[in-house]
N, C-alpha and C positions, 0 to 999 in steps of 0.2 A: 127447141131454143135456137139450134142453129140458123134455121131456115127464117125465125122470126128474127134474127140478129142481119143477113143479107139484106132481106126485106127491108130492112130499117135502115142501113147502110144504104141502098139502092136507092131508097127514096130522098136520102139524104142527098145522094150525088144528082137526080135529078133536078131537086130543088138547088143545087148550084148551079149545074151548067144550064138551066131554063131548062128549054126544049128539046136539049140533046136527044138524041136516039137512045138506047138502053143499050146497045152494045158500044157507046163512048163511051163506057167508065173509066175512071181514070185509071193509069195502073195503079195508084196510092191507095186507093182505095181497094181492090182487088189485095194488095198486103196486106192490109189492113185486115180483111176477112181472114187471112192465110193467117195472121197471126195469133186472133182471137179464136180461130179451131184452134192451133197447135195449145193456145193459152187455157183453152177446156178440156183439151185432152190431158194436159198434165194435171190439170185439178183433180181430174175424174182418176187420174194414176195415184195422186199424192192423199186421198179420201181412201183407194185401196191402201194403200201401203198403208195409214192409219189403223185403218179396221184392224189390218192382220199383225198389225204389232199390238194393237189392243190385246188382239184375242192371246198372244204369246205372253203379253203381260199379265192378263189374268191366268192362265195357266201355270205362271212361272207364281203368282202370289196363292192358288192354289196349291202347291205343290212346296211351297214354301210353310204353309200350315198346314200340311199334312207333317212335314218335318219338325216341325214344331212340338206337335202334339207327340210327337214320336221321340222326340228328346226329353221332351215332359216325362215320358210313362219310363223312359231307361233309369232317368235321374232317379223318378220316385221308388222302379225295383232297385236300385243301389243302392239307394237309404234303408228300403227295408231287410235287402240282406246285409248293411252294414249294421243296422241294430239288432238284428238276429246274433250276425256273430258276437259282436260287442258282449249280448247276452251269454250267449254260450261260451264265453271266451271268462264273461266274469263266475258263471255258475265250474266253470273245469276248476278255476282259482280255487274259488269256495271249497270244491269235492278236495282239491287236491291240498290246500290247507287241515281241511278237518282232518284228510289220509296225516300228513305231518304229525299232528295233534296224537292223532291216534297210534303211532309209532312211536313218539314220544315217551306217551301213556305207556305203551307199552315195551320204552329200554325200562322207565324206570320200574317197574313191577319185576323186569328181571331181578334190575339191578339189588332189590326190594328183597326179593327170594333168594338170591344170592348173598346176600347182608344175613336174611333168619340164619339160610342155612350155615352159614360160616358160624354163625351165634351158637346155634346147634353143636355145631363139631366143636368147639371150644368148649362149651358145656359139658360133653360128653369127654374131651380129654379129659379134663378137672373130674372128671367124677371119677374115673380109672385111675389116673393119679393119687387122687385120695382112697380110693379100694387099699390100690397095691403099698401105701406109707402106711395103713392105720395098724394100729399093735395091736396084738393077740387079746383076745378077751381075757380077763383074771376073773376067779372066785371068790367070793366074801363069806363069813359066816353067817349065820340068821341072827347070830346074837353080836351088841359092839364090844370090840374091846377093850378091856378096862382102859382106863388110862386115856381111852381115846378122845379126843379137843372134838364137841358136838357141833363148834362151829364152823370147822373147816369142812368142804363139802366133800363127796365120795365124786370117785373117777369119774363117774357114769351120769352125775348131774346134769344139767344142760342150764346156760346162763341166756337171760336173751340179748339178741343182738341187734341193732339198728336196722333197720331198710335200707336196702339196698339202691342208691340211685338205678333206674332202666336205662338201658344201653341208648344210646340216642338211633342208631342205625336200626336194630332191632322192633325199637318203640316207630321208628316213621316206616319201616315197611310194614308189620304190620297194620298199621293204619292206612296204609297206599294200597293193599291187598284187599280191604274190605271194600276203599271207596273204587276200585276196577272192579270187582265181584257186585256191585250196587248195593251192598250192606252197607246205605249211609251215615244211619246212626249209628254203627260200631268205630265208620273213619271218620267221622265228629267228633267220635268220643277221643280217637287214638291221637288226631290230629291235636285237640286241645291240651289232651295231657302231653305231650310233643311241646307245644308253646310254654306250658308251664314248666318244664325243665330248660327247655331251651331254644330259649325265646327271643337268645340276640345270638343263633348262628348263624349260616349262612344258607341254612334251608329254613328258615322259620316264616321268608316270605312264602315260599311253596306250601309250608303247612295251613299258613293262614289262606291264604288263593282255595287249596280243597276244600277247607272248611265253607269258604264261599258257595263254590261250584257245587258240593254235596247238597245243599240248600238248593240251588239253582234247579238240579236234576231232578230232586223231589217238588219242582212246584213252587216252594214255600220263597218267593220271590222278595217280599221284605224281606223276611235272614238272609239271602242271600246281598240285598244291597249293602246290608249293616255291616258283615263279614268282608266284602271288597272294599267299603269305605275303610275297613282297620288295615286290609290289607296295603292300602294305595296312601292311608295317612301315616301308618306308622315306619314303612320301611322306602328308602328313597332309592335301592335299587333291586334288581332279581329278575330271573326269567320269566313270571309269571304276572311283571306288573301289567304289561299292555295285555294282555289276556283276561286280569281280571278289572279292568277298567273297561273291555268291548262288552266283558258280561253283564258288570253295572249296567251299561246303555239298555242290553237288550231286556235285564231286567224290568228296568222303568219303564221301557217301551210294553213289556208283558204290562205292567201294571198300570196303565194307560196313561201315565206320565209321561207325553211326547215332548214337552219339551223340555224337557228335564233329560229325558235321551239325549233328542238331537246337539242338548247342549254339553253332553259326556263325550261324543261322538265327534263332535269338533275337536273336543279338547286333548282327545285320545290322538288326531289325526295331527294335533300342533305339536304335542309330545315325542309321538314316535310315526315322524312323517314316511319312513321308509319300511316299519316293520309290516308285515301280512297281515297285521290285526289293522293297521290301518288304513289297507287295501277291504277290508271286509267291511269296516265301516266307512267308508267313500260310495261303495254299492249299496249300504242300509240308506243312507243319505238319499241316493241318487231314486231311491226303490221308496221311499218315502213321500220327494217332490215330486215322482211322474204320475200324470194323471192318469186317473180311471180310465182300462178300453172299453169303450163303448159296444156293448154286445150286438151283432150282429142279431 
């Protein structure tokens, strides 16, 4: 191209000065040429330099989607070991609520045997006590005597006497012992007759709560809702109300009444927004709404 560019140039200066000789060109034109090289060679520099900034551009938007995809895949393992923990973190809850639960269970079963036995020892004093007061046996004749009023009765009669109210302590450990031992129908039994002496104390919501739960623990899922509904309609406070309002849920949930749950399970969580029981149903919730894994 060079060579065809002088060529053309050279022809051009001959057709100006005419006839001139070929070595009269002018000098203007000899720049002329000097400048149109120098003006190729830069194109021919500025076409490199392009290339090689291309090629640095693609490599840099390669290298750029490599990083990409590599922040993709960190993000996605940090989700999935934040929903691992998340789990694991709500399952410790769970364990270490029921541990609570079952500590519980088990002050009051002391507390429970400690109440018999104290009943015991009182029993037993009262029975020494009356040993050591009672008077000596006396003798009678076989025959009455004369004179004697046939309707006053002899020493040794016995009159009857009323029943005795059950101790209120007495009457709820035993029934606390049978429903920890899983003899549910004896702490049904012990728990109700409990309600029917005493029915407005301050454990009568606990009484009615076991009576629930003992139903729960046997399966028998309707008694167990009927029993928390009495529990949760008739007493307006206790320690066993959000307890047995989480069991309702999972009752109805057992008895495929999901939203009849879900709808206890809100109400438990507006109730007693800060107890554990409404920590445990926030996860039945949460374990409810998330979708099926898809098996591998």
């Amino acid at each position: 191209m060079k060579k065809y560019l002088i060529s053309l140039l050279l022809a051009a200066g001959m057709g100006v000065f005419g006839a001139s000789p070929a070595f009269a060109v002018s000098r203007q034109t000899i720049e002329m040429m000097q400048q149109l090289d120098t003006l190729q060679q830069e194109v021919q520099t500025l076409q490199t330099t392009l290339a090689t900034q291309t090629a640095i551009l693609k490599t840099l938007i390669q290298q750029t989607q490599g990083d990409v995809q590599t922040i993709k895949q960190q993000v996605s393992d940090i989700r999935r070991t934040t929903e691992h923990s998340l789990a694991s973190y709500g399952s410790s809850m769970q364990t270490l609520t029921g541990q609570v639960q079952a500590l519980g269970s088990s002050v009051d079963e002391a507390n429970a045997r400690l109440a018999k036995l104290s009943d015991q020892i009182a029993k037993t004093q009262n029975i020494i006590q009356t040993l050591n007061q009672a008077p000596p046996p006396t003798t009678t004749s076989a025959t009455e005597t004369p004179g004697a009023n046939p309707s006053v009765p002899s020493p040794d009669a016995t009159t009857p006497t009323s029943a005795a109210t059950p101790d209120p302590n007495a009457l709820f450990s035993s029934a606390l012992t049978s429903y920890n031992s899983g003899q549910y129908g004896l702490a049904i039994q012990g728990f109700k007759e409990y309600l029917q002496y005493y029915g407005t104390t301050s454990r009568a919501s606990d009484a009615q709560y076991y009576i629930g739960d003992a139903y729960y623990d046997e399966g028998n899922y309707p008694k167990a809702v009927g029993e928390f509904n009495k529990c949760l309609d008739r007493y307006q406070s206790g320690p066993r109300l959000p307890t047995a309002q989480l069991k309702k849920a999972y009752a109805l949930l057992a008895l495929g009444e999901t939203q009849a749950g879900i709808r206890e399970l809100r109400s438990l969580i507006q109730r007693y927004p800060h107890s554990s029981e409404a920590d445990l149903a926030r996860q039945r919730l949460r374990a409810l709404y998330r979708p099926p894994r898809k098996q591998k």
